[in-house]
C-alpha positions as CSV (number, residue, x, y, z in Angstrom):
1,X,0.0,0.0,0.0
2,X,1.3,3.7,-1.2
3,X,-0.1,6.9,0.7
4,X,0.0,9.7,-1.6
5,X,-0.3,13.6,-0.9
6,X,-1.9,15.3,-3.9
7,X,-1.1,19.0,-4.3
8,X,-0.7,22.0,-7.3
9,X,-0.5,24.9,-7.8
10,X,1.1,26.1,-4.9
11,X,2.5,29.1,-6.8
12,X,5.6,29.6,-4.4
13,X,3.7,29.1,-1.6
14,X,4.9,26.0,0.9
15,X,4.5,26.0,4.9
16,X,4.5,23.7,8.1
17,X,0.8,22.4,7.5
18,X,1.8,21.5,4.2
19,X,5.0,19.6,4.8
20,X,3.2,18.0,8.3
21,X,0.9,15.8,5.6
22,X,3.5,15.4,3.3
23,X,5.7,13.8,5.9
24,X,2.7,11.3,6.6
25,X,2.6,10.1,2.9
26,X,5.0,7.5,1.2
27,X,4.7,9.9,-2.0
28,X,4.1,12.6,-2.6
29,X,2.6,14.5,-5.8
30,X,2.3,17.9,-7.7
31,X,0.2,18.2,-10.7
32,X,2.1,21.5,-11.7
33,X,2.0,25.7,-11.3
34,X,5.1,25.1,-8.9
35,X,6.5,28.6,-8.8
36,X,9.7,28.7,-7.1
37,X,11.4,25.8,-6.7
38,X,12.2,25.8,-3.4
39,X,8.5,24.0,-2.9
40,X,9.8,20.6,-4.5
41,X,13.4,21.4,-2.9
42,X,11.3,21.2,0.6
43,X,8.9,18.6,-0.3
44,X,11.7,16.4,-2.1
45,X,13.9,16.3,1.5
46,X,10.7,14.5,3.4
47,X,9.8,11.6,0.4
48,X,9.7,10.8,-2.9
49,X,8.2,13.5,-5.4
50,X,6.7,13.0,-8.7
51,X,5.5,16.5,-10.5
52,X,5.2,18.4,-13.7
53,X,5.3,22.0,-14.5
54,X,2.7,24.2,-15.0
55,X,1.8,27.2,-17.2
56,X,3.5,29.4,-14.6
57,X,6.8,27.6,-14.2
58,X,9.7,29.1,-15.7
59,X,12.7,27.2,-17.3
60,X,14.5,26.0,-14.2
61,X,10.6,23.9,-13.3
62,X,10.7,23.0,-17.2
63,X,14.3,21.2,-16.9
64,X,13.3,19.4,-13.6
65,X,9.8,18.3,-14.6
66,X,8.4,16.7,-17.7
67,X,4.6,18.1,-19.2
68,X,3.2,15.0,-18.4
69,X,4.1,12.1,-16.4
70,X,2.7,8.8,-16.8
71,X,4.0,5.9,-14.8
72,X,2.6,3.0,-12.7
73,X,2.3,3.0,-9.1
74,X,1.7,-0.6,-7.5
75,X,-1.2,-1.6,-10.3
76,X,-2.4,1.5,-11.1
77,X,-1.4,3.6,-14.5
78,X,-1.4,6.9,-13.8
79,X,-1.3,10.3,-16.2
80,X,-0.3,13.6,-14.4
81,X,-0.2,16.8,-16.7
82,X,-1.6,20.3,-15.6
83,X,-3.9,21.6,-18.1
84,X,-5.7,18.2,-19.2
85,X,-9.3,18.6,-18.5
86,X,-11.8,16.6,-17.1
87,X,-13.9,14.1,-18.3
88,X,-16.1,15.0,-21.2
89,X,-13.9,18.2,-21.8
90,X,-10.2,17.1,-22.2
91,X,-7.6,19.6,-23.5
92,X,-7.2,19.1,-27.4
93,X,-3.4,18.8,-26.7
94,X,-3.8,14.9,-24.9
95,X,-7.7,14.4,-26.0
96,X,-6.2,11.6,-28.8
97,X,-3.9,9.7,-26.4
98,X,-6.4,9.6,-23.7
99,X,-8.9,8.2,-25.1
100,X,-6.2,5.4,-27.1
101,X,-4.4,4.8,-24.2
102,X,-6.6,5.7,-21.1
103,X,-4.7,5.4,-17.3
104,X,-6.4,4.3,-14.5
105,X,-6.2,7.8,-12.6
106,X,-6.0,10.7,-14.6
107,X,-4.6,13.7,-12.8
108,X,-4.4,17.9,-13.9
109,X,-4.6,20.9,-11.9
110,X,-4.4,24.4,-13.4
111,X,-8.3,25.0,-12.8
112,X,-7.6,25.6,-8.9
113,X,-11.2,23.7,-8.5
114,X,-11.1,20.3,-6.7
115,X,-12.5,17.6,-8.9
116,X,-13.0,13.9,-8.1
117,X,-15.0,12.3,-10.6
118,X,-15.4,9.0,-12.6
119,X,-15.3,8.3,-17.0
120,X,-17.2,6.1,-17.1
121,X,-16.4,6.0,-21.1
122,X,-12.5,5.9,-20.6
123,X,-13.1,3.8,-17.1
124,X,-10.4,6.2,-15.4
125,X,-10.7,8.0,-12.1
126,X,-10.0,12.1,-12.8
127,X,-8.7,13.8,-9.8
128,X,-7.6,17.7,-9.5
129,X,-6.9,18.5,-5.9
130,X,-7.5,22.6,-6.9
131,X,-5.2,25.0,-5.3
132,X,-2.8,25.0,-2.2
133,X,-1.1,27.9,-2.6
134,X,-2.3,31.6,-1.8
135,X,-2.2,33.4,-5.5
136,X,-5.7,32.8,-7.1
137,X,-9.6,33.5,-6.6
138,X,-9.9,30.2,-4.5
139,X,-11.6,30.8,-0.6
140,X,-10.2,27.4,0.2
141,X,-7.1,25.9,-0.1
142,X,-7.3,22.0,-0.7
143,X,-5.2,18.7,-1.5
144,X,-5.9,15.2,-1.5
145,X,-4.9,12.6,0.1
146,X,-5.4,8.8,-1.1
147,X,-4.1,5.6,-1.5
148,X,-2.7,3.0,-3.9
149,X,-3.2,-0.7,-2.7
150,X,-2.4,-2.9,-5.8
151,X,-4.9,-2.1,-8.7
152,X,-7.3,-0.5,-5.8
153,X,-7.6,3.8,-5.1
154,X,-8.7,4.0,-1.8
155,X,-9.4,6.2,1.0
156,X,-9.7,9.7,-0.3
157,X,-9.9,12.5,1.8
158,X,-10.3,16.5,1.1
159,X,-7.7,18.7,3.4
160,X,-8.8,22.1,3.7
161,X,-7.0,25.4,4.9
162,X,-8.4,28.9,4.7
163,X,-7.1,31.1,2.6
């Protein structure tokens, strides 16, 4: 069994509530809008990061972190990428591969709106965890936290901060 922290768009912002759940997880995750790297450079000391960067991440984000990255975790395939959509309305840039090579759990941020919702056409699982950061017209800041036990998601939970 993997525990994951889900988090984007944190948009430079990182602090002790933040890095208290990702200490709890095995992994942890950022589905892009990084900002300043010293975010991963925090969250990569405490466990194993997987991210991408965002439409707001410079060059430096852009050499460290692919556009998308697909890879298994336990039995699950998994897609991260930041602008991708949601079910019914995926960006034109992946809409083709998605729906020829579906993952199980299909991750994006950029919208800063938390999303957990099924395809039933694709039969993946589509999960935004909206915005932890501060920059942005979100009242709540939110990530997810889940877990990965063989082919089974399980577990999800919300975590909310004000703003």
């Amino acid at each position: 069994m993997t525990k994951i922290l889900l988090l984007s768009d944190t948009h430079s912002y990182i602090d002790t509530k933040i890095l208290s759940y990702a200490e709890q997880a095995d992994e942890i995750w950022h589905a892009g809008d990084i900002g300043d790297l010293k975010v991963t450079d925090a969250l990569k000391k405490l466990k194993p990061l997987r991210a991408v960067y965002g439409n707001i991440d410079d060059a430096k984000a852009r050499v460290e972190f692919p556009l998308d990255n697909h890879f298994m975790c336990e039995g699950v395939d998994v897609w991260i990428t930041h602008i991708g959509g949601y079910p019914g309305r995926y960006n034109q840039r992946i809409r083709e591969e998605i729906r020829e090579n579906p993952p199980r759990l299909f991750i994006t941020g950029h919208s800063h709106i938390l999303k957990v919702m099924p395809d039933p056409k694709l039969k993946l699982i589509h999960m935004n965890p909206g915005a932890i950061g501060k920059h942005g017209f979100q009242k709540v800041r939110t990530m997810l936290r889940f877990e990965i036990d063989g082919k089974e998601i399980k577990n999800l939970e919300v975590i909310e901060f004000k703003r």
